[in-house]
N, C-alpha and C positions, 0 to 999 in steps of 0.2 A: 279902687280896691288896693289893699300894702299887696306888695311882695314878700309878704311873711306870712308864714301860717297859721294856722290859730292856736296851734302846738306851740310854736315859736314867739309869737305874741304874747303868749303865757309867760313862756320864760323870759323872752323880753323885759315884760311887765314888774315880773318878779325884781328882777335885776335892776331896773329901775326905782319900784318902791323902795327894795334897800338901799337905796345910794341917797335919793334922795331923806328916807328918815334922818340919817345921820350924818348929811353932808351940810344942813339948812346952815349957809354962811361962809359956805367955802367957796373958796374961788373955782372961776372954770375950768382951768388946767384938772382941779383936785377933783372935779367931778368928773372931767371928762377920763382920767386916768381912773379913777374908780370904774366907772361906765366899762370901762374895757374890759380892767381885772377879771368885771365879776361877768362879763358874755365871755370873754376866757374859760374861765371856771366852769364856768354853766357848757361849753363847750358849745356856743353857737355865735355863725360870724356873721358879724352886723355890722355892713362897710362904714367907714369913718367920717362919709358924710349924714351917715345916719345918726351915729354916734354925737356928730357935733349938733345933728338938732336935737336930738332927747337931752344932751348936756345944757344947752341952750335953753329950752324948757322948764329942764329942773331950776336950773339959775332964774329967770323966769316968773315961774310960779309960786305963788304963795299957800297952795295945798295940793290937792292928788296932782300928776302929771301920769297922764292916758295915754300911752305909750300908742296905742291903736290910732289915736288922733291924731296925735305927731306925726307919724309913719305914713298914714292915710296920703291919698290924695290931694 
């Protein structure tokens, strides 16, 4: 089971779909620095080893990245 809630997963998720529509190509610094801006934004904190696997991920994958999957167990 994450350590995030299902509130947080949400926006997690959120945060994630956008970084990845518009990032397809970018390096992982550029994600991983996006990935932060926008849990910044969103006003929720997701430690930086969390951050480097959903950045890892989106670099990664070639469609959706399931933020709850990552996270997960």
């Amino acid at each position: 089971m994450s350590d995030y809630t299902d509130e947080q997963i949400e926006t997690i998720q959120a945060v994630v779909d956008r970084v990845s529509s518009w990032q397809d190509g970018a390096t992982e610094g550029t994600v991983a620095d996006e990935l932060a801006k926008g849990f910044n934004e969103a006003g929720i904190g997701v430690p930086a080893d969390d951050q480097a696997r959903l950045a890892d991920a989106i670099q990664d994958a070639h469609g959706e990245v399931k933020a709850a999957e990552v996270l997960g167990p």
